[in-house]
BATOR-444541 format. One record per atom (N, C-alpha, C): atom name; residue in three letters; residue number from 0; y, x, z. Coordinates in steps of 0.05 Angstrom, whole numbers, plus 5000, padded with zeros to 4 digits. Layout:
<sites>
[site CA, ALA, NUM, [Y, X, Z]];
...
</sites>
This chain:
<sites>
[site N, UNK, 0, [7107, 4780, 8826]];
[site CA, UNK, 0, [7113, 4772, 8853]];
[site C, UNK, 0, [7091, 4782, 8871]];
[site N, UNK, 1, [7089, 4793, 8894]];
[site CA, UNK, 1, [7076, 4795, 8911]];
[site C, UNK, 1, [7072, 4780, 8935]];
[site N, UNK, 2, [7050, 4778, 8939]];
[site CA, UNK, 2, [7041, 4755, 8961]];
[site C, UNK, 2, [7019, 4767, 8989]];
[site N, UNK, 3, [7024, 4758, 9006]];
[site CA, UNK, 3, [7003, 4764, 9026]];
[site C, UNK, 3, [6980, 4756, 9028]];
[site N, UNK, 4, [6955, 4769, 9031]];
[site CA, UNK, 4, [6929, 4752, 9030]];
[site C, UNK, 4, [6914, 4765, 9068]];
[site N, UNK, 5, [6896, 4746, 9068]];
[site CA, UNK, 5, [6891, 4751, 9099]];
[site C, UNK, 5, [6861, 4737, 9102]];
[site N, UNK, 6, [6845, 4759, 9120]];
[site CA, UNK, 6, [6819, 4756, 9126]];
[site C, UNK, 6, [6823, 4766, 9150]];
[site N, UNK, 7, [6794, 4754, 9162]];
[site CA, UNK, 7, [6781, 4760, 9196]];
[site C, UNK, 7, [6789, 4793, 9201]];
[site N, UNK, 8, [6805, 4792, 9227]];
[site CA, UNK, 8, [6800, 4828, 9227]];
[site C, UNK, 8, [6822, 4816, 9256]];
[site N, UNK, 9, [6834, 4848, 9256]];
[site CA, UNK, 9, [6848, 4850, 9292]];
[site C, UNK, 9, [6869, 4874, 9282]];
[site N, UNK, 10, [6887, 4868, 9258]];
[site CA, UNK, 10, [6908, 4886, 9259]];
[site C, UNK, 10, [6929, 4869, 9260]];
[site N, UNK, 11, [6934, 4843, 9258]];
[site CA, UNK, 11, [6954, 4828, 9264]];
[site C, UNK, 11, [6943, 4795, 9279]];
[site N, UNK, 12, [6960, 4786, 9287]];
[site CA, UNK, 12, [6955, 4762, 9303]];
[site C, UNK, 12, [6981, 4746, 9286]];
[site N, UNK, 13, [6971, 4729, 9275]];
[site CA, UNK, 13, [6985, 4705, 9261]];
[site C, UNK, 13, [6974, 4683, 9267]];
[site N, UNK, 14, [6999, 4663, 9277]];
[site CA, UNK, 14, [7000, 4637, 9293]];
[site C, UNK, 14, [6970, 4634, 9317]];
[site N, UNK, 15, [6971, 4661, 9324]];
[site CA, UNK, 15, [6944, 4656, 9347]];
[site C, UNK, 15, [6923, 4666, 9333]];
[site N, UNK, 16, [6919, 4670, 9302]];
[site CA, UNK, 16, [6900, 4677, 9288]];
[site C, UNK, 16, [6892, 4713, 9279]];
[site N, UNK, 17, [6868, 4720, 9294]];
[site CA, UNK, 17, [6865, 4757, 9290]];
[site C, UNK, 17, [6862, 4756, 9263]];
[site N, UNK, 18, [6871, 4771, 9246]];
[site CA, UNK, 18, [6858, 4778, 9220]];
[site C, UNK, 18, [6882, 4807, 9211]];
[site N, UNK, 19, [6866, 4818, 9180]];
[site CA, UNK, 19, [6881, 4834, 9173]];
[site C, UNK, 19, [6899, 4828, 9151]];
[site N, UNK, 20, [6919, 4837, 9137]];
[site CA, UNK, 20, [6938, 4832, 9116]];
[site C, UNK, 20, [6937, 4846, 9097]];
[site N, UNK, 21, [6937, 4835, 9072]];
[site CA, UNK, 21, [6939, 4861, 9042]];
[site C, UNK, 21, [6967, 4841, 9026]];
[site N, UNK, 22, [6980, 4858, 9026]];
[site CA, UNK, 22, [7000, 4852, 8997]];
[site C, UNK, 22, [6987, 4859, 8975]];
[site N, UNK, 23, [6989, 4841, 8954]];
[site CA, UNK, 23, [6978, 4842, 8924]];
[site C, UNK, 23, [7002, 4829, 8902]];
[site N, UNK, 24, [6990, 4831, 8872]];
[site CA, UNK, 24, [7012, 4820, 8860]];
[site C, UNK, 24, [6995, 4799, 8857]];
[site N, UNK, 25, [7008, 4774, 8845]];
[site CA, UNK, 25, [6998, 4751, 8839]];
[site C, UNK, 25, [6970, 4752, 8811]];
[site N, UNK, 26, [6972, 4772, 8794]];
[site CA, UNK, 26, [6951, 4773, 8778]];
[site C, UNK, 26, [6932, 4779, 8790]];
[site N, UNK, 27, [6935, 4803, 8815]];
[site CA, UNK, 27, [6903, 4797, 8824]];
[site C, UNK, 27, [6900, 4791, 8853]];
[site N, UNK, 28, [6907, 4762, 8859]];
[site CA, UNK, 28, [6904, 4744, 8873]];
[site C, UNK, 28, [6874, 4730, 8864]];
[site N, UNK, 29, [6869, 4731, 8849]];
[site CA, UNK, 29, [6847, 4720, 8844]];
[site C, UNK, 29, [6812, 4735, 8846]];
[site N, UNK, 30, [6824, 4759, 8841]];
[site CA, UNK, 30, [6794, 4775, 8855]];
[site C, UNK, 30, [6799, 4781, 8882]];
[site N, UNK, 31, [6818, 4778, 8892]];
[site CA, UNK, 31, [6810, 4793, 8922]];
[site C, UNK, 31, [6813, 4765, 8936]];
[site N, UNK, 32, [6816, 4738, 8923]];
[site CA, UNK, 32, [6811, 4715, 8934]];
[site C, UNK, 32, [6775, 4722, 8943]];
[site N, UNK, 33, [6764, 4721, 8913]];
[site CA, UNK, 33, [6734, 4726, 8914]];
[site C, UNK, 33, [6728, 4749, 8932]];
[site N, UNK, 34, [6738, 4765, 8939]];
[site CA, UNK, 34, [6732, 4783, 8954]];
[site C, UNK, 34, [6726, 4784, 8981]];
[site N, UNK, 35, [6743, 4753, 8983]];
[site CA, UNK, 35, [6741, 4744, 9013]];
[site C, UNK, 35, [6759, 4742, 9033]];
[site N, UNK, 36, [6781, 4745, 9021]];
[site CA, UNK, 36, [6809, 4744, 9023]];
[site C, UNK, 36, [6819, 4712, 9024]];
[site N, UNK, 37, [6840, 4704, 9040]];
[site CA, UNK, 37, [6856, 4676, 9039]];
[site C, UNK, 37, [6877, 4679, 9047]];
[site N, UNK, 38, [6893, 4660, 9028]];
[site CA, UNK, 38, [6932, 4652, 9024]];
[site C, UNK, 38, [6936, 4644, 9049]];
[site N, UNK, 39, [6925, 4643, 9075]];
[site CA, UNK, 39, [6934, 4639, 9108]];
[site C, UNK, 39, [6909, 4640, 9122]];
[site N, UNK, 40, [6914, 4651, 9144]];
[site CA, UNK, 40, [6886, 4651, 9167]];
[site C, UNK, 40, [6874, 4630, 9173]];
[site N, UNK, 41, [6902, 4596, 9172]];
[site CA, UNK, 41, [6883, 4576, 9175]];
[site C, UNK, 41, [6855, 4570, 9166]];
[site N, UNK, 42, [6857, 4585, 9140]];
[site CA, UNK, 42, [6836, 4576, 9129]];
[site C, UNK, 42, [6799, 4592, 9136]];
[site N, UNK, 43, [6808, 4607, 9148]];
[site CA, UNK, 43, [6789, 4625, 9172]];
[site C, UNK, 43, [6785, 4620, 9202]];
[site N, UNK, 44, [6814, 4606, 9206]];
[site CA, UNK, 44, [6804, 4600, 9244]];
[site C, UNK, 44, [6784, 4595, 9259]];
[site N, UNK, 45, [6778, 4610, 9269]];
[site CA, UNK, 45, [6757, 4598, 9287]];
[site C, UNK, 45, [6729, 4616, 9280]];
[site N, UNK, 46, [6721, 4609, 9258]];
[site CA, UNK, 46, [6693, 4636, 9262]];
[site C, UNK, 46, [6691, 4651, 9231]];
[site N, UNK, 47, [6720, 4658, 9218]];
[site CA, UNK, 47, [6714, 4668, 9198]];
[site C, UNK, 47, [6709, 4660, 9172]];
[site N, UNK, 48, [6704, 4637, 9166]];
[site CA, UNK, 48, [6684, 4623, 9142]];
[site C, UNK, 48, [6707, 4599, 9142]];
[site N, UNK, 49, [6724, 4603, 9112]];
[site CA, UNK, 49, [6739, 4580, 9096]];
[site C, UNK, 49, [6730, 4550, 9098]];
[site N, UNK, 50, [6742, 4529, 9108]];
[site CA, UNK, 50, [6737, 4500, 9109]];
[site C, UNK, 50, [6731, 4496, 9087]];
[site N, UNK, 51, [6711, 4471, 9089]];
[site CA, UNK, 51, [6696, 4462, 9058]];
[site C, UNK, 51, [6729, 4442, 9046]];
[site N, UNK, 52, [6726, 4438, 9020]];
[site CA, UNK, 52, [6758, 4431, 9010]];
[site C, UNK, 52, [6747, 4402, 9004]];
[site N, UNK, 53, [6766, 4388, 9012]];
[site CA, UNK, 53, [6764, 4356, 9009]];
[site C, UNK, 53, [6761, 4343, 8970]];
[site N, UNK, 54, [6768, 4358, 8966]];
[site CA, UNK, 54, [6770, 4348, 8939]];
[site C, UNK, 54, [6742, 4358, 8925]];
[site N, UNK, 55, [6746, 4343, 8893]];
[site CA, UNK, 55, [6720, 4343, 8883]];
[site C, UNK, 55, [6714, 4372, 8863]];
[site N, UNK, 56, [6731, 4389, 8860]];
[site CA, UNK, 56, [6731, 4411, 8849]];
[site C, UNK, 56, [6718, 4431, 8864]];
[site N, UNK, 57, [6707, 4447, 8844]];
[site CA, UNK, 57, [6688, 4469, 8859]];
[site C, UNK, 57, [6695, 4494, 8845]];
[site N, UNK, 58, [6689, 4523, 8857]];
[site CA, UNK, 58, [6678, 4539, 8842]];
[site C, UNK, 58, [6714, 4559, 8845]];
[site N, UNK, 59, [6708, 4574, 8833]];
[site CA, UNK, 59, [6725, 4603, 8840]];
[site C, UNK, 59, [6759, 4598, 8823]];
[site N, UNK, 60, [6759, 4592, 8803]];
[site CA, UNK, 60, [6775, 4573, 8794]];
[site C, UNK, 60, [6793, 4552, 8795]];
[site N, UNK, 61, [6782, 4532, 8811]];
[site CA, UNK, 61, [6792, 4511, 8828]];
[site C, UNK, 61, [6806, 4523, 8850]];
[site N, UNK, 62, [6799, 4541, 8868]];
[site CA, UNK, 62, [6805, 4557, 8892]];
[site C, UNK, 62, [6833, 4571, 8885]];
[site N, UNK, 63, [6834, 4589, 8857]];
[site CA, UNK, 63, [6847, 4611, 8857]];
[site C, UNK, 63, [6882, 4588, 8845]];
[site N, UNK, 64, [6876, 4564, 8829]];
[site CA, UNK, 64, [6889, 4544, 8828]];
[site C, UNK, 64, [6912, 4537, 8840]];
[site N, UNK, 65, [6896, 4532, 8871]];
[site CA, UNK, 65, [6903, 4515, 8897]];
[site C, UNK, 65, [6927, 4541, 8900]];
[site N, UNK, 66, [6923, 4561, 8911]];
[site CA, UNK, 66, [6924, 4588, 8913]];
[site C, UNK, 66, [6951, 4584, 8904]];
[site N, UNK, 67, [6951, 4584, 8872]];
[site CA, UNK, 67, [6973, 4591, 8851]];
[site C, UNK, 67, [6992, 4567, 8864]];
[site N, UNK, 68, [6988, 4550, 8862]];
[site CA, UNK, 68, [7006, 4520, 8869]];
[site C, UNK, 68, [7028, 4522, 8896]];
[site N, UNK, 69, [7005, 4542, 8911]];
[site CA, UNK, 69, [7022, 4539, 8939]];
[site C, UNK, 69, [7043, 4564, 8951]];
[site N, UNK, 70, [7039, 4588, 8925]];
[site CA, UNK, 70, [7056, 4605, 8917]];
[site C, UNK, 70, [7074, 4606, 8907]];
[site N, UNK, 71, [7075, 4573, 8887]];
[site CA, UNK, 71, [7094, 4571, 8874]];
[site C, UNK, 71, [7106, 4552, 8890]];
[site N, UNK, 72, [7104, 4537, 8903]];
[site CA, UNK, 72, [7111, 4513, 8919]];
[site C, UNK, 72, [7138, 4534, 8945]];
[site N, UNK, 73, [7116, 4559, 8950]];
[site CA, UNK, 73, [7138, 4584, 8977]];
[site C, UNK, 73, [7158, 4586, 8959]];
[site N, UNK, 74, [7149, 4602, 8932]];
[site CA, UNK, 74, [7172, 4614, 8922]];
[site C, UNK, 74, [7194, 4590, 8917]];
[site N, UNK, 75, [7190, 4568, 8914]];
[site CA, UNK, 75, [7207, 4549, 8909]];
[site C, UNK, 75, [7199, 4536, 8880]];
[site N, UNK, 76, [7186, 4538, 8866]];
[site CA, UNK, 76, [7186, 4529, 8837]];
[site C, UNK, 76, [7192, 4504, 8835]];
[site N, UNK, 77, [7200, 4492, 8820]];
[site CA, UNK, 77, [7195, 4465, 8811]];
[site C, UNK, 77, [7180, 4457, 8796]];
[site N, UNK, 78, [7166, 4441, 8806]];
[site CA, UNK, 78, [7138, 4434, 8789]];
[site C, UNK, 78, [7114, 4445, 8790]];
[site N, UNK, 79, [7110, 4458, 8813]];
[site CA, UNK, 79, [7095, 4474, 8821]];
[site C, UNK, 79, [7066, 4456, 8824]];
[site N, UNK, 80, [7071, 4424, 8823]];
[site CA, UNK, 80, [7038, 4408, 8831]];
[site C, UNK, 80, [7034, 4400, 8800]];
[site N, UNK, 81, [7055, 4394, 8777]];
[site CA, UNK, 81, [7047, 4386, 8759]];
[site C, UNK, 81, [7046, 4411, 8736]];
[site N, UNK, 82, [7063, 4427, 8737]];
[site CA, UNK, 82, [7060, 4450, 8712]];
[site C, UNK, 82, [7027, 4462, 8713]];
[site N, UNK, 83, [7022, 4474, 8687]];
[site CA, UNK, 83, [6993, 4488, 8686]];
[site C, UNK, 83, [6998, 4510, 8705]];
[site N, UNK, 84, [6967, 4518, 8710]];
[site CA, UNK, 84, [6972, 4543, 8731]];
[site C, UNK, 84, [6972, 4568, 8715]];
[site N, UNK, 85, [6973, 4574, 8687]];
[site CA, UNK, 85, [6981, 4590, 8668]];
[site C, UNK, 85, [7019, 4591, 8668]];
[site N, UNK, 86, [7021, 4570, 8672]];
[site CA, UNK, 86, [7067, 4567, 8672]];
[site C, UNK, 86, [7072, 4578, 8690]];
[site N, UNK, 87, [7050, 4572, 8712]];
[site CA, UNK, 87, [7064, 4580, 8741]];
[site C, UNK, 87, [7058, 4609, 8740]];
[site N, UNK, 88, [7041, 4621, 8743]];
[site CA, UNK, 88, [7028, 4647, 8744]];
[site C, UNK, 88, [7054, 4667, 8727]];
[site N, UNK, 89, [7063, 4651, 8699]];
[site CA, UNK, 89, [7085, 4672, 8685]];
[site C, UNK, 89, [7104, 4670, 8696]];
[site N, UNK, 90, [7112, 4646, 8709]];
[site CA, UNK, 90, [7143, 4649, 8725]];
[site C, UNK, 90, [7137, 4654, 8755]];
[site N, UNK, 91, [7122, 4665, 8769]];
[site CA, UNK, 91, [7128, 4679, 8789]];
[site C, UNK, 91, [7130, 4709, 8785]];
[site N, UNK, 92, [7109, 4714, 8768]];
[site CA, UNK, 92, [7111, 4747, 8754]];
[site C, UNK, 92, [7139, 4750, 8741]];
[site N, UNK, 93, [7147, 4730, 8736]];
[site CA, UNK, 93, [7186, 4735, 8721]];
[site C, UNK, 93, [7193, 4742, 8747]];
[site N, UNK, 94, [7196, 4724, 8770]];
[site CA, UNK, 94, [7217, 4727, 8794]];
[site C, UNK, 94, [7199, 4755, 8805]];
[site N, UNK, 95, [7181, 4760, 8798]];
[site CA, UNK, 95, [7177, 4794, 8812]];
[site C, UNK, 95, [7188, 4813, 8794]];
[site N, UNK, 96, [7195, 4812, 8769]];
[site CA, UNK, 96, [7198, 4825, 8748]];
[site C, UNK, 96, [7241, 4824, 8738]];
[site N, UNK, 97, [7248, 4799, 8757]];
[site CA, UNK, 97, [7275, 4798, 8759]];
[site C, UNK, 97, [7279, 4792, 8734]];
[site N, UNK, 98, [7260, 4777, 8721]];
[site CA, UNK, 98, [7270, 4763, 8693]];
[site C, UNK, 98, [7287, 4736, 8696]];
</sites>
């Protein structure tokens, strides 16, 4: 499956927010997360730099997680808050793969 990722920039304006757009597949959602990349601009509004996350998880992992959950939650999955993020990750790559 392919997904949109979005950082600070001025090639598109989403919901009021400048930044730029990359389509990726969902396997590597997770390095160009680290890269500095985010699953919506909200998470950059305002001066660039991702809101600190309310919860008690940390670290690149936790992030790329959240990420997977709310990909699966667009695409529609069921079970998208309770399945592992290993289940989810194989059944969105099915629905890109038309399995």
């Amino acid at each position: 499956m392919a997904v949109q990722l979005y950082k600070p920039g001025n090639s598109h304006n989403i919901a009021g927010i400048d930044c730029d757009i990359i389509n990726c597949k969902v396997t590597s959602m997770g390095a160009l997360l680290k890269d500095g990349w985010y699953a919506h601009p909200s998470e950059f509004e305002g001066d660039g730099v991702a809101p600190e996350s309310d919860d008690d998880s940390s670290g690149d992992e936790a992030a790329s997680a959240k990420e997977i959950r709310a990909l699966a939650k667009e695409a529609g999955l069921e079970g998208h808050e309770t399945k592992r993020v290993k289940t989810l990750i194989k059944e969105l790559e099915d629905l890109t793969n038309g399995d």
